[in-house]
C-alpha positions, 0 to 999 in steps of 0.5 A: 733926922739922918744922924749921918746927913745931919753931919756938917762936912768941914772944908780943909784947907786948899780944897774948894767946892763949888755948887752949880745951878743943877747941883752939880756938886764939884770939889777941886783940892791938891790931888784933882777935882771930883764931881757929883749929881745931886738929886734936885730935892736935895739941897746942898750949901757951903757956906764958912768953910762948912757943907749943909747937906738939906733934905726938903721932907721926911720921907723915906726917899728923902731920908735915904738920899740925904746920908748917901749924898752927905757921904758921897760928898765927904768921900770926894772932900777927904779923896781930894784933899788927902786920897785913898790908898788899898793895901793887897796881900798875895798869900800863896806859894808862887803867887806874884803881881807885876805892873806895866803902866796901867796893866796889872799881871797877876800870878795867883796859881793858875795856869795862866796869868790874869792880866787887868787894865787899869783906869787912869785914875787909879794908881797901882804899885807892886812890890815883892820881897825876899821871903815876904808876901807880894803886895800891890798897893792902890792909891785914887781920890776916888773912893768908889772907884778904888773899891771896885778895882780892889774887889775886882782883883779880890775876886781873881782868888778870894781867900780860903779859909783853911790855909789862907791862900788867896788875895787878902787886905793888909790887916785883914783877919781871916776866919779860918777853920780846922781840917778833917781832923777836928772832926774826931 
């Protein structure tokens, strides 16, 4: 048995989440509604407040596609009921993010600025204090889309390990390495 599909999803409080004849699993909270395709074999009930993720057989197709949807669903449970934030950290000399609606500008020490549009879904803050590094926070309810916007910015200037340069996660902890002179 999947020890992560074999979980069962608690609903909280103000969310609900509805199971159509397709398997179309939708989930509705305070923060907006998410929906995902389940595959037909894999069957999904609700049922006091509590979601059963069922796989038919063991076979190896099944057993995989039993914890990705039980994982799938409980992202949209928690993204709808409470939502995802994503701490970034600009580490560099004349780095800076600005913010323009859904339009993110990014300064990260090349010649010209990246410029991102953002999806609606996403929301995005920046903010730059004195003596401080720019941070640019992102808040969604739906955690594979935050995740790819984050990485996307990420990859602009990954962080190097000699200095740190680059855009890191808050908290983050680096590898980081000695220069030329540890070689003697």
């Amino acid at each position: 048995m999947s020890r992560i599909g074999k979980l069962p999803i608690s609903i909280p409080s103000g969310v609900t989440v509805n199971v159509q004849a397709d398997n179309l699993v939708k989930v509705t909270g305070p923060l907006g509604s998410l929906t995902q395709q389940v595959d037909p074999e894999i069957q999904v009930k609700v049922e006091d407040g509590i979601i059963h993720v069922i796989r038919p057989t063991e076979q190896k197709r099944h057993r995989a596609l039993h914890g990705l949807y039980r994982s799938l669903i409980h992202n949209m449970v928690i993204g709808v009921s409470t939502g995802y934030e994503i701490k970034q950290e600009l580490v560099g000399v004349g780095y800076k993010a600005t913010v323009e609606g859904q339009v993110l500008e990014v300064h990260l020490g090349f010649s010209h600025p990246f410029i991102l549009q953002l999806p609606p879904e996403v929301k995005v803050e920046a903010v730059t204090e004195r003596r401080a590094n720019p941070i640019i926070t992102l808040k969604s309810i739906d955690k594979q889309l935050i995740g790819q916007v984050a990485a996307k910015i990420r990859s602009l200037r990954p962080p190097e390990p000699y200095k740190g340069k680059g855009v890191k996660f808050v908290g983050e902890e680096l590898r980081r390495k000695s220069g030329k002179a540890a070689g003697s």
